[in-house]
C-alpha positions as CSV (number, residue, x, y, z in Angstrom):
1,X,103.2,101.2,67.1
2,X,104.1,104.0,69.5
3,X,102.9,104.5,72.5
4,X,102.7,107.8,74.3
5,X,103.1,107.6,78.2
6,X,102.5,111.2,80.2
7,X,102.5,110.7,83.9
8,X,102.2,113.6,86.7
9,X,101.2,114.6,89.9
10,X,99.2,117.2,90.7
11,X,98.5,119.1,94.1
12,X,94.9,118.4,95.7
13,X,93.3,121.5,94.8
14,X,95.0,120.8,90.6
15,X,93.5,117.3,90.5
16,X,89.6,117.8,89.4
17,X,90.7,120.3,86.9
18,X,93.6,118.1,85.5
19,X,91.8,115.1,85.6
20,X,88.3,116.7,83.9
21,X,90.6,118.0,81.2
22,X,92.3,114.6,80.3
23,X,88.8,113.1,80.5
24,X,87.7,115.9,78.2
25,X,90.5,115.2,75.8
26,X,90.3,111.2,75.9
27,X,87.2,111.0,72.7
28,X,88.8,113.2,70.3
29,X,91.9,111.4,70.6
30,X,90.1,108.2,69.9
31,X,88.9,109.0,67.2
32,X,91.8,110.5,65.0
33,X,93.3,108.7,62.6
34,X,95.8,106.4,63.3
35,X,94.9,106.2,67.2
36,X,94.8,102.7,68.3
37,X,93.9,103.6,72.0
38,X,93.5,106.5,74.9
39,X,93.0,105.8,78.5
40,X,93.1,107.5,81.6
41,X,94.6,106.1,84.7
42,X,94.3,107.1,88.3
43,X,97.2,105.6,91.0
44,X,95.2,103.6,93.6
45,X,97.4,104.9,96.4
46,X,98.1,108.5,95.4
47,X,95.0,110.0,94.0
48,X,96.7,112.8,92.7
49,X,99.2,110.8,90.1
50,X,97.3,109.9,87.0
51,X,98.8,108.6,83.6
52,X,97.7,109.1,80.1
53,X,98.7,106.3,78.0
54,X,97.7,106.6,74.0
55,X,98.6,104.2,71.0
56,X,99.7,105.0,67.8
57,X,99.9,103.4,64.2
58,X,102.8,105.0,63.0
59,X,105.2,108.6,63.7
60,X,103.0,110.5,60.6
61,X,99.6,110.3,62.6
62,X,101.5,110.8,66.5
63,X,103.1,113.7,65.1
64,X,99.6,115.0,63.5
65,X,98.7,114.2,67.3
66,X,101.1,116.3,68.6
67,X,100.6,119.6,66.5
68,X,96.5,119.0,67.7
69,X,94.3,121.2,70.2
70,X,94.4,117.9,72.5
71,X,97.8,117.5,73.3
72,X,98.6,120.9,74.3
73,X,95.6,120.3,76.9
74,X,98.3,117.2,77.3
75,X,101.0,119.8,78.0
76,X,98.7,121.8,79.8
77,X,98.1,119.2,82.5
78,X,102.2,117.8,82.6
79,X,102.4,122.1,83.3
80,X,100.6,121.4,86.6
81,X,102.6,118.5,88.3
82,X,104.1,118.9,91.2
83,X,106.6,116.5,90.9
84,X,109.3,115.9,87.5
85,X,106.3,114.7,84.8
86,X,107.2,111.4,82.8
87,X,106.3,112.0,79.7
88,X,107.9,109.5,77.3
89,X,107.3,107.8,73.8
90,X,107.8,103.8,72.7
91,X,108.7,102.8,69.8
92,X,107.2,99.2,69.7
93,X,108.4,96.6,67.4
94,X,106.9,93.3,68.0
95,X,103.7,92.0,70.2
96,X,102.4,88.5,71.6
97,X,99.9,87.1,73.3
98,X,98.8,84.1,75.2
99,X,101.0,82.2,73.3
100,X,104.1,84.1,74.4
101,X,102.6,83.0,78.4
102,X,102.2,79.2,77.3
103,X,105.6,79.1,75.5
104,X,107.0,80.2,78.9
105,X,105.3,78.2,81.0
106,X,106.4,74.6,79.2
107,X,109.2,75.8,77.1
108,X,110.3,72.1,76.5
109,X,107.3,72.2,73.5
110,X,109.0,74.9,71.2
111,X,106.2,76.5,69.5
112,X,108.0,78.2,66.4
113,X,105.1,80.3,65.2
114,X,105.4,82.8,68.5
115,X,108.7,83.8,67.6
């Protein structure tokens, strides 16, 4: 998996327009293949720094992504922060769950099949 982080700050008067158009973009991302997740997020203290964060299968279907209508509206948007945008890509190897949290939590009782 691959996971796509794009993070900026816009100016009051940017933030409607560059919020509208990540909204606008977040459906049509969903839905391509090899998209495992889009969201929005909006920074609780600054109003005006929001983060895309998208998930990806494999590179084949991010890079399809990439060459799409969508993510220059991406680009577009990283174009209007104010501050240096984050825009950075993960390459994620391995995943866990609850199990990982119990395994911490009493570490004494080795649970093999988390690992």
């Amino acid at each position: 998996m691959i996971v796509l982080t794009a993070r900026v700050t816009t100016s009051d008067a940017e933030r409607a327009a560059a919020i509208g158009t990540l909204r606008r973009i977040l459906e049509p991302t969903r839905v391509m293949s090899g998209c495992c997740g889009c969201d929005l997020y909006q920074d609780n203290e600054n109003r005006n720094r929001v983060e895309l964060l998208e998930r990806w299968e494999n590179e084949e279907s991010l890079n399809r992504h990439i060459r799409s209508r969508e993510f220059r509206a991406v680009l577009a948007v990283v174009d209007m922060s104010v501050d240096q945008p984050e825009v950075r890509f993960d390459w994620v190897t391995q995943t866990q769950g609850l199990g990982y949290v119990e395994e911490a939590l009493h570490p004494s009782e080795k649970r093999e099949h988390y690992r």
